[in-house]
C-alpha positions as CSV (number, residue, x, y, z in Angstrom):
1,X,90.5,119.2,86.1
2,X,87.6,117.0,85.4
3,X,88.0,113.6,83.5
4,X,85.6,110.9,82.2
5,X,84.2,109.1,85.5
6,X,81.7,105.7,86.4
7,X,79.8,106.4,89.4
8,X,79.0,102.8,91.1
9,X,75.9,102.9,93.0
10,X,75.5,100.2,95.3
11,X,73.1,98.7,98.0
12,X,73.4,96.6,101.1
13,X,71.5,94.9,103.1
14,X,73.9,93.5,106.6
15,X,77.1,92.3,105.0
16,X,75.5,91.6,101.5
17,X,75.9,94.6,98.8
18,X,74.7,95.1,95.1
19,X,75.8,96.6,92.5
20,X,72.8,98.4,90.7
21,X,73.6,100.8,88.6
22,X,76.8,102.5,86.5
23,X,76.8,106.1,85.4
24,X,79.2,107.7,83.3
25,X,80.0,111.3,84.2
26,X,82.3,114.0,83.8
27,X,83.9,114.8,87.3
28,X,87.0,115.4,89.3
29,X,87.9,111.4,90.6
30,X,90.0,111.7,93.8
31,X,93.4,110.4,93.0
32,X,94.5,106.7,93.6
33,X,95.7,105.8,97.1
34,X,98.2,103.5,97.6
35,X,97.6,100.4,99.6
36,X,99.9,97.5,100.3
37,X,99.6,94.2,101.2
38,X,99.8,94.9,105.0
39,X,96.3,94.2,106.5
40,X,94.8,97.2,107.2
41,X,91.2,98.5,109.2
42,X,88.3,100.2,107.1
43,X,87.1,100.1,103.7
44,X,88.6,100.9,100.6
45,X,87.6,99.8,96.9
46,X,89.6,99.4,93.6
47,X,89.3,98.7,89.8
48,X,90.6,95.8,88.5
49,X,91.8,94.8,84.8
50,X,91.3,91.7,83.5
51,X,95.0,90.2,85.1
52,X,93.3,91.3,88.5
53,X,96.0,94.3,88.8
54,X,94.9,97.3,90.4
55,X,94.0,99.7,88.2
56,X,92.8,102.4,90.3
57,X,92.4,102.3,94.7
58,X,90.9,104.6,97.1
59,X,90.0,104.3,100.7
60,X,87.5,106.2,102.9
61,X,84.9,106.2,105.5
62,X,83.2,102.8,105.8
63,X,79.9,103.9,103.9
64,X,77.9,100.5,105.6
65,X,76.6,102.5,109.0
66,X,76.5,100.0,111.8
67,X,75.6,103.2,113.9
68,X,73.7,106.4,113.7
69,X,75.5,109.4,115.3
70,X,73.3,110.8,118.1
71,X,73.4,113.9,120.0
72,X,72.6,114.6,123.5
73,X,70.2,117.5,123.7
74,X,71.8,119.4,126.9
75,X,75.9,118.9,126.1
76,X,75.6,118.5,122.5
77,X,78.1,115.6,122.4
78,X,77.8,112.8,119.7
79,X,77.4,109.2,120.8
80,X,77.0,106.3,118.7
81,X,73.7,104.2,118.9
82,X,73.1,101.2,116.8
83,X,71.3,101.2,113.8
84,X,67.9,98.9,113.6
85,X,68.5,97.5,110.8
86,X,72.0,97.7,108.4
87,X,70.7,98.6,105.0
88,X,71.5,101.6,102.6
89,X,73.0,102.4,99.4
90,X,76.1,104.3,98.6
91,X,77.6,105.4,95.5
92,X,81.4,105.5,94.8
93,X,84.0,107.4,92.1
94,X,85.9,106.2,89.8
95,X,88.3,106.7,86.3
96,X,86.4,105.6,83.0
97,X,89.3,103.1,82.4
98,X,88.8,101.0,79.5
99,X,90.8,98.1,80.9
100,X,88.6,97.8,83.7
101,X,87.1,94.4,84.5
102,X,86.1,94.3,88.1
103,X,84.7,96.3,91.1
104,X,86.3,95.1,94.3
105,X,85.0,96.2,97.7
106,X,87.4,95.6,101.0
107,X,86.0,96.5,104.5
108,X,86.5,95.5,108.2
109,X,83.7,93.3,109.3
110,X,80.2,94.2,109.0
111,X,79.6,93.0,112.6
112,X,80.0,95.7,115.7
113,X,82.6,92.9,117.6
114,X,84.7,92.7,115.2
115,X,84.7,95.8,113.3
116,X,87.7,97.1,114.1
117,X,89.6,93.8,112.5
118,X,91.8,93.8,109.4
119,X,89.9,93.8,106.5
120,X,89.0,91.3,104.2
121,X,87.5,91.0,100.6
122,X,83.8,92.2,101.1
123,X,82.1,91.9,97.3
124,X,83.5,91.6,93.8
125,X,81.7,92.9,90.7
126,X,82.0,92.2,87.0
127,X,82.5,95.5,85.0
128,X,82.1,93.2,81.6
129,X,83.8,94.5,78.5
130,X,86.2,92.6,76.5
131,X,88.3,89.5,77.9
């Protein structure tokens, strides 16, 4: 069932990310997840209204590669090998909600000794649209 959508698309550049562009779209929007106030590992996002309630949550893969996936030419097995430099962009899903106010990003550290710590509040974006 598809549903009125925003696709975010965002850059980064180390631990700093930009929000540069909102299209609306027709898709399928995975559903919500729910995530509670536990501290938790990765990266997730979520819309927010203007009361900063969670409108809409979903986590997945950390989409800020620290390092490229490499494989060995005679097993064939992956190994990790740090990226030169930590810059992309990366687009993310979400409900056309009316009452949306903000774009919140969470994710582990962007930092290979601590990635694997809880995560904290990476970026926060301002959707506009009436107070």
């Amino acid at each position: 069932m598809s549903e009125a959508t925003v696709r975010f698309s965002l850059e980064y550049e180390g631990s700093q990310v930009r929000l540069v562009a909102e299209e609306r779209l027709t898709t399928v929007v995975p559903p919500s997840d729910e995530i509670d106030d536990e501290p938790h590992m990765g990266f997730w996002y979520e819309l927010r209204d203007a009361e900063d309630q969670v409108l809409y949550s979903k986590m997945m893969y950390n989409p800020i590669a620290l390092d490229d996936e490499v494989f060995d030419p005679e097993s064939g097995a992956p190994s990790p090998v740090p990226v030169e430099e930590v810059a992309g962009s990366f687009w993310l899903l979400a409900p056309d909600d009316a009452q949306a106010r903000q774009l919140v990003l969470h994710s582990s550290p962007i930092d290979r000794e601590a990635r694997w710590d809880p995560a904290v509040e990476l970026a926060r974006f301002d959707l506009g649209g009436q107070p």
